[in-house]
C-alpha positions as CSV (number, residue, x, y, z in Angstrom):
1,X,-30.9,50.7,20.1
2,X,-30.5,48.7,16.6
3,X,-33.5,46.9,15.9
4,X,-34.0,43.6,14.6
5,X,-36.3,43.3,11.0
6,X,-38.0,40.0,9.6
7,X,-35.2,40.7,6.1
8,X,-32.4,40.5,9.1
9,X,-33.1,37.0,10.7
10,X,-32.5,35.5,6.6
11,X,-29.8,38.2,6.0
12,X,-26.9,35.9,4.7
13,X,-22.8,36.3,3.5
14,X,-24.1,33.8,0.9
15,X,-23.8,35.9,-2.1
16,X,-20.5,37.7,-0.8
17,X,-18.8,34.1,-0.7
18,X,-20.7,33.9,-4.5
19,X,-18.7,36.7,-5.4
20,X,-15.6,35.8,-3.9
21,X,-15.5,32.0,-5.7
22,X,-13.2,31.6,-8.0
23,X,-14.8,29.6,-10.6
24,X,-11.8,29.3,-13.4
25,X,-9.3,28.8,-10.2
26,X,-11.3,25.9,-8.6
27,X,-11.9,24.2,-12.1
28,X,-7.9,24.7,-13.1
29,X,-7.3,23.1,-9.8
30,X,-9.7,19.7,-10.5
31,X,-8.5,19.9,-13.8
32,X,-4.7,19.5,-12.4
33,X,-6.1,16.9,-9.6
34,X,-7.4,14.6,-12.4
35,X,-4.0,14.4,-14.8
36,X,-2.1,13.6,-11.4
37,X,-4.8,11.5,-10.3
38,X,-4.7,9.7,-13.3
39,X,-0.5,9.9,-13.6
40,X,-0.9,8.2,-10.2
41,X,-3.0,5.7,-11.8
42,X,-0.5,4.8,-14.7
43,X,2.8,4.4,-12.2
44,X,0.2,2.3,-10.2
45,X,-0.2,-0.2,-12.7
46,X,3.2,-0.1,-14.1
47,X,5.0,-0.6,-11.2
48,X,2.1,-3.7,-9.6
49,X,4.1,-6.4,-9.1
50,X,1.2,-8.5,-7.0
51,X,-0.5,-11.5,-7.9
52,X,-4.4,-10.2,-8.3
53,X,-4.6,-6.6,-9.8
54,X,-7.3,-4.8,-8.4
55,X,-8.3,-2.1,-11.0
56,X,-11.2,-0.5,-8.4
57,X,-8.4,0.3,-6.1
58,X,-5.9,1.8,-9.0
59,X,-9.6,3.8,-10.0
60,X,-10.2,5.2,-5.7
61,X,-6.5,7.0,-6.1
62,X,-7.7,9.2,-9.1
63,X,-10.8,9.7,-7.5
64,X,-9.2,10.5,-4.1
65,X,-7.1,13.5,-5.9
66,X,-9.7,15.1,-7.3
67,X,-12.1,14.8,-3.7
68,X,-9.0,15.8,-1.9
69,X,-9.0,18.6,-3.8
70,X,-12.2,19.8,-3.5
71,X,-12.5,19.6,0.1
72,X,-9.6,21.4,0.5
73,X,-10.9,24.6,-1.8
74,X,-14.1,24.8,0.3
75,X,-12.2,24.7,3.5
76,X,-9.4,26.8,2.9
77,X,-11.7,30.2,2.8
78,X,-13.7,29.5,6.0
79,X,-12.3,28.4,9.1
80,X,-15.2,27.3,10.5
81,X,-16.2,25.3,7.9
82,X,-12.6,23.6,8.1
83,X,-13.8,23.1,11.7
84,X,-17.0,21.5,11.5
85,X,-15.2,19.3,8.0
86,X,-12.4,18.0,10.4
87,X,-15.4,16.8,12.8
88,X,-17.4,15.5,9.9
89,X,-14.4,13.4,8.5
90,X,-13.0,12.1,11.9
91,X,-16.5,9.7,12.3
92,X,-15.4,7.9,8.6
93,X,-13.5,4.8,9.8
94,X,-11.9,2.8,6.7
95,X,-12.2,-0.8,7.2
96,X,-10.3,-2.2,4.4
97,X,-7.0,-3.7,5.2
98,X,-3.9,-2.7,3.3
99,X,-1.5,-5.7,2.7
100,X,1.0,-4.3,0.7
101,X,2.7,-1.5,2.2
102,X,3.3,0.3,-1.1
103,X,-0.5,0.5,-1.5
104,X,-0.3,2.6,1.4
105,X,2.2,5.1,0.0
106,X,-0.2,5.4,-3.3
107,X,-2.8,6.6,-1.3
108,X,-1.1,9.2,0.8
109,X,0.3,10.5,-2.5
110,X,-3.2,10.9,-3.9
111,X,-4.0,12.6,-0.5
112,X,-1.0,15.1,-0.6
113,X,-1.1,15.7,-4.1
114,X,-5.1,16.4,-3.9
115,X,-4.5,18.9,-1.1
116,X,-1.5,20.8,-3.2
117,X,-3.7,21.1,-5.9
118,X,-6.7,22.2,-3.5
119,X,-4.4,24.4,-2.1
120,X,-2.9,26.1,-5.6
121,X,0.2,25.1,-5.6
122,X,0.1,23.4,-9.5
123,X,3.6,23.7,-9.7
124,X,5.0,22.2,-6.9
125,X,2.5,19.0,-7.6
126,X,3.3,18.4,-11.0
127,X,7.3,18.6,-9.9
128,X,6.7,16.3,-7.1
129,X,4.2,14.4,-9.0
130,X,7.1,13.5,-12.0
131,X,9.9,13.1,-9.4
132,X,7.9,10.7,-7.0
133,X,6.9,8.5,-10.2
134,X,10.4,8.2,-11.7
135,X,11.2,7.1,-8.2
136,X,8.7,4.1,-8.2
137,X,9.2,3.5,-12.0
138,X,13.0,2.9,-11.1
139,X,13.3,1.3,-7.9
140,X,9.9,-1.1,-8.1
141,X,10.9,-2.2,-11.8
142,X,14.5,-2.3,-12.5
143,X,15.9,-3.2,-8.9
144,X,14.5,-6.6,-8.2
145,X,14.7,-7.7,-4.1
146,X,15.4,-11.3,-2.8
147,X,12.5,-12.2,-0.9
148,X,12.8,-14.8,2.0
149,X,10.6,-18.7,1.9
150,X,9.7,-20.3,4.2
151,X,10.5,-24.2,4.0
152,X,8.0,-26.2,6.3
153,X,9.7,-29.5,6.3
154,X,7.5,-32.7,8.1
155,X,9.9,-35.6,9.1
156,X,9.0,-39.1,10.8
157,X,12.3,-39.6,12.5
158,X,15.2,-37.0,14.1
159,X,18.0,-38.9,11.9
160,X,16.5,-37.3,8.5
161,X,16.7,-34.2,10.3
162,X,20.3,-34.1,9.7
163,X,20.1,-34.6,5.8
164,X,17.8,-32.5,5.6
165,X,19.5,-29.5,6.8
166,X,22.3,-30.7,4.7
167,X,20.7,-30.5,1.9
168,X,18.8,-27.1,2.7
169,X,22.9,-25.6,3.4
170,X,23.8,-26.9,0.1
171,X,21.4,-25.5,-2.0
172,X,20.3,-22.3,-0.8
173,X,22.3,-19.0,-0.4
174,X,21.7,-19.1,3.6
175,X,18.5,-20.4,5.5
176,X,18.0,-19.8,9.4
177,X,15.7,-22.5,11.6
178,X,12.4,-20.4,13.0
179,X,10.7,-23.1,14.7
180,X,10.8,-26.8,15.6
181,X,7.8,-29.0,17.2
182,X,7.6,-32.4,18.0
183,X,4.7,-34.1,17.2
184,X,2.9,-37.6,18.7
185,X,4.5,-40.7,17.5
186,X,7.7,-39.4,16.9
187,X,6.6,-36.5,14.0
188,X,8.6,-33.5,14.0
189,X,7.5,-30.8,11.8
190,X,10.6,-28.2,11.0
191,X,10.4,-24.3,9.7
192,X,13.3,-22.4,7.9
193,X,13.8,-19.2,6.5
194,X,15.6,-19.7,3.5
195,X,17.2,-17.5,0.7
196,X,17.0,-19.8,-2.4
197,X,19.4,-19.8,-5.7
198,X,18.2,-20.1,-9.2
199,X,16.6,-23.3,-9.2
200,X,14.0,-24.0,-6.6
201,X,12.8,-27.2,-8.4
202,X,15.8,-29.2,-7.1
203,X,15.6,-28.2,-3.6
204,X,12.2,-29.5,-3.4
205,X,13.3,-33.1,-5.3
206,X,16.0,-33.8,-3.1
207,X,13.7,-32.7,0.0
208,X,11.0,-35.1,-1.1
209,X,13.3,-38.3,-1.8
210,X,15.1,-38.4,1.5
211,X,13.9,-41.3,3.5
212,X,11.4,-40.3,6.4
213,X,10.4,-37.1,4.9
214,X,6.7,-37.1,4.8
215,X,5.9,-33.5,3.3
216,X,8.0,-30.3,2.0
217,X,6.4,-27.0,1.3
218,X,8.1,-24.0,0.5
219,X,6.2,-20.5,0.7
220,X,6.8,-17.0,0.2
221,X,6.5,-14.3,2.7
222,X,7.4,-10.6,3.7
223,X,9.6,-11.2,6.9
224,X,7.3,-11.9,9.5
225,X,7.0,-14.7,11.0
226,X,4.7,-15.8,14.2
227,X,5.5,-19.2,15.9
């Protein structure tokens, strides 16, 4: 019968996973991480095209390479530590709202690129890493999209409805009614979706100087709409 010794209770695989570390392999593959990370960061801020730039955001993809990364080198050697990681990770609940979809997309590039370089696969990152960026550099800068307005037009009668639409028809590529309420005292308050031309300005003036118009505001939006 094998008996147990006081050196066998703290016996430990500690130094055979030492040994087995690859330390130039794990430092190549943060090394890799951080050039995407920050190649991520550049197409980020090249291609922005939002109102506030938020530079702590563009700064969490690099960072979330490199940590990508170096989870996935001290999982990919131990199943049961990929276990008990997977467990660990599934209680973090991220609470900041993504408003534009394409931030969405930077972040699981980060992800996937931080796990192909965790996972030694240098080559296939940087490839996909230069593809995906021409990609964005193309399509987000030289290909501009129409984006829909909304017109919220307040009236004080139903006759300067008719104008109204008149003048939105004749001076907007195509506009679409989305909702129409009827207010006390007469008020109606009118929303389109409209697809303007070059000149914006002069949709707004003629708006504003029909008689029983009260207010005009035109404002831009992704698509959705909630009456």
């Amino acid at each position: 019968m094998d008996t147990i010794n006081f050196s066998d209770i703290f016996k430990s695989n500690f130094l055979e996973k030492t040994t087995s570390f690859s330390l130039i392999d794990s430092v190549i593959g943060l090394v890799v991480a951080f050039f995407i990370g920050l190649f991520i960061y550049v197409v980020y801020k090249k291609t922005f095209n939002g109102v506030i730039y938020s530079h702590s955001f563009n700064i969490s993809l690099l960072i979330m390479t490199m940590a990508t990364a170096l989870v996935i080198m001290g999982i990919s050697s131990n199943v049961l530590l990929s276990l008990g990681m997977v467990g660990a990770l599934s209680i973090v609940r991220f609470r900041t709202p993504i408003k534009d979809p394409m931030d969405l997309v930077y972040i699981f590039w980060a992800i996937v690129s931080g796990i192909l370089c965790g996972a030694g696969f240098i080559p296939l990152v940087i490839i996909g890493a230069v593809l995906i960026g021409l990609v964005l550099l193309v399509f987000v800068n030289k290909i501009t999209v129409e984006n829909p307005y909304l017109l919220i037009v307040k009236l004080e009668e139903e006759l300067a409805n008719a104008e109204v639409e008149r003048i939105i028809a004749a001076e907007t590529k195509k506009f679409a009614l989305k909702s129409k309420s009827i207010m006390q005292m007469g008020e109606i308050e009118t929303t389109y979706e409209i697809r303007i031309k070059q000149n914006d300005a002069k949709l707004m003036d003629r708006l504003t100087k029909v008689p029983g118009v009260q207010s005009a505001i035109m404002l831009s939006y992704d698509g959705n709409f909630t009456a």
